[in-house]
KOLRO-101298 format. One line per field, with one value per residue (C-alpha): residue number from 1; residue in three letters; x, y, z. Coordinates in nm, 2 decimals. Example, Ala and Ser with C-alpha at 12.3 -4.5 7.8 and 13.67 -1.06 7.14 Angstrom:
<nodes>
i <- 1|2
aa <- ALA|SER
east <- 1.23|1.37
north <- -0.45|-0.11
up <- 0.78|0.71
</nodes>
This chain:
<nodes>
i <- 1|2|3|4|5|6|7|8|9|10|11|12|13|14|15|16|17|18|19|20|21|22|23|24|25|26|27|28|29|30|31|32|33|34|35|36|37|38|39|40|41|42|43|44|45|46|47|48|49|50|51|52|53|54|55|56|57|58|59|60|61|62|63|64|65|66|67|68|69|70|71|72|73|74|75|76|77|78|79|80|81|82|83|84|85|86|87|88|89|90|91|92|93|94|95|96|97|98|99|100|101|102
aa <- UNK|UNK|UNK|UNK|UNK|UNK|UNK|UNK|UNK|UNK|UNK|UNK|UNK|UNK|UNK|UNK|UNK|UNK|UNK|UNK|UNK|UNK|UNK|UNK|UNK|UNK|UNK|UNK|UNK|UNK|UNK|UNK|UNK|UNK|UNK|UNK|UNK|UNK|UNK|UNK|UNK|UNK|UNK|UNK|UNK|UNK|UNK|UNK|UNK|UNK|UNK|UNK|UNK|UNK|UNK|UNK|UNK|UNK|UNK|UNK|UNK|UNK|UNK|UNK|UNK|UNK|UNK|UNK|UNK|UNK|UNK|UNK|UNK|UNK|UNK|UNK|UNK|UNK|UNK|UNK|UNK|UNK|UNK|UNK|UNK|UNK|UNK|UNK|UNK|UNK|UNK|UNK|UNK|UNK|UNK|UNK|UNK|UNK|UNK|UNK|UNK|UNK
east <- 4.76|5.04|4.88|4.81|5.19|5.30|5.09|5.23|5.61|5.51|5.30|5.60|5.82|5.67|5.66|6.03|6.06|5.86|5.97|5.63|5.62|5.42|5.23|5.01|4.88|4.55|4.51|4.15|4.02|3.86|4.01|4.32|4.31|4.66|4.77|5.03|5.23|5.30|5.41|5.15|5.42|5.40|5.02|4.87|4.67|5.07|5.07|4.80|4.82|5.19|5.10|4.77|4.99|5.26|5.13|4.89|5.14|5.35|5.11|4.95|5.26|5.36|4.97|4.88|4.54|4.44|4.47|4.14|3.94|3.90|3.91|4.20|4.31|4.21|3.88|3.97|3.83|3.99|3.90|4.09|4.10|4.32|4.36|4.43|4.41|4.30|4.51|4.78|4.69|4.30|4.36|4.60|4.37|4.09|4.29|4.43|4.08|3.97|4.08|3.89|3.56|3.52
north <- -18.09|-18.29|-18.28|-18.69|-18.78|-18.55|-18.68|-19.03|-18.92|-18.76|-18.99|-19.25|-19.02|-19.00|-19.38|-19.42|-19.13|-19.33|-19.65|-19.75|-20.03|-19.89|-20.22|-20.02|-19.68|-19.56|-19.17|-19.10|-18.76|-18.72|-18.97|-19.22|-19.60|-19.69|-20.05|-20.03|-20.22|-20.00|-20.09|-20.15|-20.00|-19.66|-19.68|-19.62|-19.30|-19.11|-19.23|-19.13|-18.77|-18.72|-18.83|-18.55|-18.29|-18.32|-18.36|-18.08|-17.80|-17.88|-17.92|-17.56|-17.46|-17.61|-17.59|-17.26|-17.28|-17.58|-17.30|-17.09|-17.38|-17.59|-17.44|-17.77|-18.03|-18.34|-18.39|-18.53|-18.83|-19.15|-19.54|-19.80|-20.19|-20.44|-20.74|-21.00|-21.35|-21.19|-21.33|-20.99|-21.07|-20.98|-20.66|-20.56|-20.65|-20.47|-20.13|-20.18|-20.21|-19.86|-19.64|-19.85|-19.87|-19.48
up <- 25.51|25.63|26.00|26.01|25.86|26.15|26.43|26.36|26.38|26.73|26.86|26.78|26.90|27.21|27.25|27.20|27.49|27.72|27.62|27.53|27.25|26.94|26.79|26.55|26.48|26.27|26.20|26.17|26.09|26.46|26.67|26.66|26.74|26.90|27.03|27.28|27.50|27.83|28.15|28.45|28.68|28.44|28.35|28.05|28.15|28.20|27.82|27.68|27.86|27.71|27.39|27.38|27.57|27.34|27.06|27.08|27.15|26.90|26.63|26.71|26.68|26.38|26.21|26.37|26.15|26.39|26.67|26.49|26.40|26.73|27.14|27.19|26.98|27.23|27.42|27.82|27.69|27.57|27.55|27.68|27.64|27.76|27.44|27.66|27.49|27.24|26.91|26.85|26.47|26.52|26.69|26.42|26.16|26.35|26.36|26.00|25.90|26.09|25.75|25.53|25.72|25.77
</nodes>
């Protein structure tokens, strides 16, 4: 319902705000898979609670039927993982690969 296309202009939105560099983004239908380069000094857990602040209010606001169907759009909850040495191309591949696999 246009909810997904919406989410991704917010959550870059938000990145651009916080000048938090965007690598890739995955919309799944109950969770999203972000890679992200943020700066220790900031932290990533200011990020990720901007990003589900944010984005929740406004797309309640803008969706109001997602206001009936769940108690809140975000759980507390979220997973985090440093990449490391890990080659940039992998992880990319990894999240690009999300869609297809669920």
């Amino acid at each position: 319902n246009g909810v997904d296309e919406r989410l991704k202009e917010l959550i870059n939105n938000i990145c651009q705000e916080l000048h938090v560099d965007l690598i890739e983004m995955k919309v799944m239908p109950d969770h999203v898979h972000l890679l992200l380069e943020v700066d220790p000094q900031f932290g990533i857990h200011k990020v990720v609670k901007r990003i589900k602040g944010i984005s929740s209010r406004i797309l309640r606001e803008e969706f109001s039927w997602l206001k009936s169907r769940l108690p809140t759009l975000w759980t507390n909850s979220y997973f985090v993982s440093t990449v490391g040495g890990a080659p940039m191309s992998i992880i990319k591949q990894y999240i690009e690969s999300q869609k297809r696999s669920e």
